[in-house]
PAMAR-763903 format. One record per residue (C-alpha): x negated, y negated, z negated; residue number from 1. Coordinates in steps of 0.2 Angstrom, whole numbers, plus 2048, in hexadecimal, padded with zeros to 3 digits. Layout:
// residues N
     x     y     z   num
     X     Y     Z   NUM
...
//
This chain:
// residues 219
     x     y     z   num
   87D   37A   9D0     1
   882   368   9D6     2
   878   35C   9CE     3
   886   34F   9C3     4
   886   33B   9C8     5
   88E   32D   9BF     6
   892   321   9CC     7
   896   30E   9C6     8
   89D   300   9CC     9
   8A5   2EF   9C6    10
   8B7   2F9   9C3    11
   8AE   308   9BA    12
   8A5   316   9BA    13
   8AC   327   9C3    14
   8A0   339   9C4    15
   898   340   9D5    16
   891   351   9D8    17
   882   351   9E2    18
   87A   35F   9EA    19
   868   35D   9F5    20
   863   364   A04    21
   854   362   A0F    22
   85C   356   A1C    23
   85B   342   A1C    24
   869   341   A21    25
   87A   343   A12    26
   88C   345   A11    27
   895   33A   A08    28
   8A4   344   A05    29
   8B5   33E   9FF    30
   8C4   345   9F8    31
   8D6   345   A00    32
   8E5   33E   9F3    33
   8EA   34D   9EB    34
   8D9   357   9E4    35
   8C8   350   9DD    36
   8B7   356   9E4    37
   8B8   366   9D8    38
   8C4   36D   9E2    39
   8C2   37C   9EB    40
   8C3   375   9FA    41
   8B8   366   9F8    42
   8AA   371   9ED    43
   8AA   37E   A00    44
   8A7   371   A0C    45
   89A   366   9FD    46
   890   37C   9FD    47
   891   37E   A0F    48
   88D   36C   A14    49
   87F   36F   A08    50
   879   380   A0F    51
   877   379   A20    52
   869   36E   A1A    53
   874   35D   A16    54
   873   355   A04    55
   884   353   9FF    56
   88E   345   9F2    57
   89F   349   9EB    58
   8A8   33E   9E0    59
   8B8   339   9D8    60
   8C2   32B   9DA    61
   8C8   322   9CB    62
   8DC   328   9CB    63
   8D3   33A   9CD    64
   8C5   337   9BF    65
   8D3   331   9B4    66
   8DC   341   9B6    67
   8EC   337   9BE    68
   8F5   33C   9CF    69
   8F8   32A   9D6    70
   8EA   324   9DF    71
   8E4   314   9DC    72
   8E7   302   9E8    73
   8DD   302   9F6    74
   8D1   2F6   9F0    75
   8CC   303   9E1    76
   8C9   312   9EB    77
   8BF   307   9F7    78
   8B3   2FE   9E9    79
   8B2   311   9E1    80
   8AC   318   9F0    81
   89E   309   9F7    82
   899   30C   9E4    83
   896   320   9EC    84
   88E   31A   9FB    85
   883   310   9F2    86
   87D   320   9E6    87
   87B   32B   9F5    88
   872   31D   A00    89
   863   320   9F2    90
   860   332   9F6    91
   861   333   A08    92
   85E   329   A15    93
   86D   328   A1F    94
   880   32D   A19    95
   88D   334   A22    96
   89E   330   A1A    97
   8AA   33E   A19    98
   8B8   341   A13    99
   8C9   34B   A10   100
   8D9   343   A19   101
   8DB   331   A0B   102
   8C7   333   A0A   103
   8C1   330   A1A   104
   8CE   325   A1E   105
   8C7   31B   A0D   106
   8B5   31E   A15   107
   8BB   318   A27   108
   8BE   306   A1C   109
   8AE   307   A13   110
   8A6   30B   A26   111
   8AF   2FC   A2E   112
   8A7   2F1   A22   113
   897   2EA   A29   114
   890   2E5   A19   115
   892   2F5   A10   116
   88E   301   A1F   117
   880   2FA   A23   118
   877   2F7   A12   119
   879   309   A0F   120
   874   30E   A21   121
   885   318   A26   122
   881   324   A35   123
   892   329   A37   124
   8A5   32F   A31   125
   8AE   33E   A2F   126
   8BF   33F   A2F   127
   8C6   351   A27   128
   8DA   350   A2E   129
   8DB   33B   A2E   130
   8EC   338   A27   131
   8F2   32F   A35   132
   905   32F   A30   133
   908   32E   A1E   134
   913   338   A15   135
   925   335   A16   136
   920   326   A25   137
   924   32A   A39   138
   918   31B   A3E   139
   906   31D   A3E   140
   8FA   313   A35   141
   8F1   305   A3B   142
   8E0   30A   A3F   143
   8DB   2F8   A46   144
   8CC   2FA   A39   145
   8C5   30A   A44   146
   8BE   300   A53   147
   8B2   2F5   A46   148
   8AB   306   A40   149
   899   304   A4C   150
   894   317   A47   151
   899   326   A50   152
   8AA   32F   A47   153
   8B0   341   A46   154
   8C0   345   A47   155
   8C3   357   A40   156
   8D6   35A   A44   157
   8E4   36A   A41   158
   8EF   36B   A50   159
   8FE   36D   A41   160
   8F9   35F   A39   161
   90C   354   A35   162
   900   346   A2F   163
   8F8   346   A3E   164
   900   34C   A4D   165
   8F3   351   A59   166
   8F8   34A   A68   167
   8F9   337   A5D   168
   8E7   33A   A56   169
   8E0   33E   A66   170
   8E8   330   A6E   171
   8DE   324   A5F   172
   8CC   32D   A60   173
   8CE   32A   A73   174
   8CF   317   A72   175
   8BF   319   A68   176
   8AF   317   A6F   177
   8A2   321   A65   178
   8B3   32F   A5E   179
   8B1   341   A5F   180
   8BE   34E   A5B   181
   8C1   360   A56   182
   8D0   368   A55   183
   8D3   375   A4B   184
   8E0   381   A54   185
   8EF   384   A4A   186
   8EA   37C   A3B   187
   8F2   370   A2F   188
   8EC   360   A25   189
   8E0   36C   A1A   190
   8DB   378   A28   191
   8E6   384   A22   192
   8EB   390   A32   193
   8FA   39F   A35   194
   8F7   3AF   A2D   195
   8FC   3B5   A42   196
   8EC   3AD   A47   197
   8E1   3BB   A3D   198
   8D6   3AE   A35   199
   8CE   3AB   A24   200
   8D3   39A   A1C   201
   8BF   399   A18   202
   8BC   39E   A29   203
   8C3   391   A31   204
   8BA   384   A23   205
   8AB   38C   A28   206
   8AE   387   A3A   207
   8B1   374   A32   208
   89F   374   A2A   209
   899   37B   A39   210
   8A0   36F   A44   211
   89A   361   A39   212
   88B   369   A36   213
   885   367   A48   214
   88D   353   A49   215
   884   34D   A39   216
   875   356   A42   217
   875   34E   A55   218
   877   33E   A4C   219
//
């Protein structure tokens, strides 16, 4: 059983879930707009993360904790989730911030910041389908804020992905220098694949914590 975290900051206090593991090095993990960190989704990849020796913090933003669908401005989700850094920087030591589509991208800003990354010794970023394109928008984001990340990023990506088209996304983590990227064929934001390629949903989840897995573990 996860162990349960209250996680504070100067805006408030919001509940984390935090499961150990033998590895010094954590996961930081975030989630996307739509869910909290009890989600199905969010409580595989926290287990499998975990099984595969990486100690593992989940943890709601405040629009989330609250029980309310809007997320909050920018400058909330970003203080709530330095606050998060911060509690998992005292258990490992080195993070990697992860995060579901909104939450890595909230993790890419926290990353960029020097102050913050540093204090808490960020080893790295992990994007799961980085909403490049927001919903209802045809222009993609400005992502000016990636080249100030100085820690190597994954990029886990579905080729069906309308928030990120593949061939747009690619074109970003190439004008990286320290980017990786894996591409999960025929998948869409959450990973989700065509019943005519004969594979599991959790299956191809699996191959996400596998993938990241390995990362976190050349790092």
């Amino acid at each position: 059983m996860p162990e349960r975290v209250s996680i504070s900051w100067d805006g408030g206090t919001t509940s984390g879930r935090f499961v150990d593991a033998p590895g010094s090095t954590g996961v930081l993990l975030a989630h996307g707009a739509g869910v909290g960190q009890d989600h199905d989704w969010m409580v595989y990849v926290r287990d499998g993360l975990a099984a595969a020796g990486i100690p593992v913090l989940t943890f709601n933003y405040p629009y989330m904790e609250a029980g309310r669908k809007a997320p909050n401005s920018a400058r909330i989700l970003l203080a709530c989730h330095a606050a998060a850094l911060a509690a998992m920087a005292g258990r490992v030591e080195k993070v990697v911030l992860a995060g579901k589509s909104m939450g890595g991208r909230m993790g890419s800003h926290v990353a960029a910041d020097t102050e913050a990354a540093t204090g808490a010794a960020v080893a790295g970023v992990v994007f799961y389908g980085y909403p490049l394109v927001g919903i209802g928008k045809t222009e993609p984001r400005d992502v000016s804020h990636l080249a100030r990340v100085n820690v190597p990023m994954l990029f886990v990506q579905g080729t069906r992905d309308r928030l990120a088209p593949i061939d747009l996304i690619s074109t970003v983590v190439d004008s990286l220098s320290e980017a990786d990227i894996h591409v999960v064929e025929d998948g869409d934001h959450s990973f989700r694949v065509l019943k005519r390629t004969g594979r599991e949903p959790w299956d191809v989840i699996d191959e996400v914590i596998s993938v990241t897995a390995d990362w976190v573990g050349r790092l």
